[in-house]
C-alpha positions in Angstrom: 104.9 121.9 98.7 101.3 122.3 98.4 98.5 120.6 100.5 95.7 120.0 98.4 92.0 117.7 98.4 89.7 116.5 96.4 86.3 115.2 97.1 86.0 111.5 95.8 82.5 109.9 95.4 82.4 106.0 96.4 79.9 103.5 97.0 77.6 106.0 96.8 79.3 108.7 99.6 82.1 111.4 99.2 85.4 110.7 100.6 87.8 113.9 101.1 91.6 112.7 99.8 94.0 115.1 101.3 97.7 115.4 99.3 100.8 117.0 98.9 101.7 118.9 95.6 105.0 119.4 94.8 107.6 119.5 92.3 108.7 116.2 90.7 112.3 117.0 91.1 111.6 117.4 95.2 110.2 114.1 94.9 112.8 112.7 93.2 115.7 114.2 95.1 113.5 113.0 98.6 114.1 109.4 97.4 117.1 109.8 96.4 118.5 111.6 99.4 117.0 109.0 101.5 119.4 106.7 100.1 117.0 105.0 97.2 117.3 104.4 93.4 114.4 105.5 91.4 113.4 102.0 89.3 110.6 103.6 87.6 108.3 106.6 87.1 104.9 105.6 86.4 101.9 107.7 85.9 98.6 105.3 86.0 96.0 105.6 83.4 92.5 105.1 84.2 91.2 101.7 84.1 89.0 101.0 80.9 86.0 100.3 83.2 85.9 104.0 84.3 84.7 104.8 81.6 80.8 103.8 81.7 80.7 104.9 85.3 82.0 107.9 85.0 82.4 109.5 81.7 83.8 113.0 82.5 86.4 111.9 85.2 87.7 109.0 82.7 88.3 111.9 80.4 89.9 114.5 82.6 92.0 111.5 83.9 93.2 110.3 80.3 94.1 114.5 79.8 95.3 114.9 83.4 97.1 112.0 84.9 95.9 112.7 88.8 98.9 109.8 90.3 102.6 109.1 90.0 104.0 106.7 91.4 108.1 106.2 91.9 109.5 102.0 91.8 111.9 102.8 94.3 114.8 100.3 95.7 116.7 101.0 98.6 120.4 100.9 98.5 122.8 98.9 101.1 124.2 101.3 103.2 128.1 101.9 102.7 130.4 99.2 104.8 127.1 96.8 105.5 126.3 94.3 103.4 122.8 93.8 102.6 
């Protein structure tokens, strides 16, 4: 796992976003470990309206997705009932 940031520029300021990088399956097995089904993978695209405001990060987005997201659901735990 990686610790990673990148500088984001809202309302007119920079914002420093500090994340983890790791492997999907690490992710995945984290979830799942933790006693979760994964519902969903889903990798966000940029919103349409990106595009006029920022031209360049619309397009890096659209080549390189920059979220993921997991649709998780927690599973009843063995012997209790939800």
């Amino acid at each position: 796992m990686v610790l990673e940031a990148d500088t984001w520029r809202l309302g007119g300021g920079e914002l420093e976003v500090r994340f983890w990088r790791e492997p999907l399956s690490e992710t995945c097995a984290a979830a799942t470990d933790a006693g979760f089904v994964i519902r969903q993978v889903i990798e966000p695209r940029p919103a349409e309206s990106m595009r006029e405001a920022w031209p360049d990060d619309h397009a890096q987005l659209l080549q390189r997705l920059g979220f993921l997201m997991l649709d998780l659901l927690r599973l009843p735990e063995a012997g209790n009932p939800a």
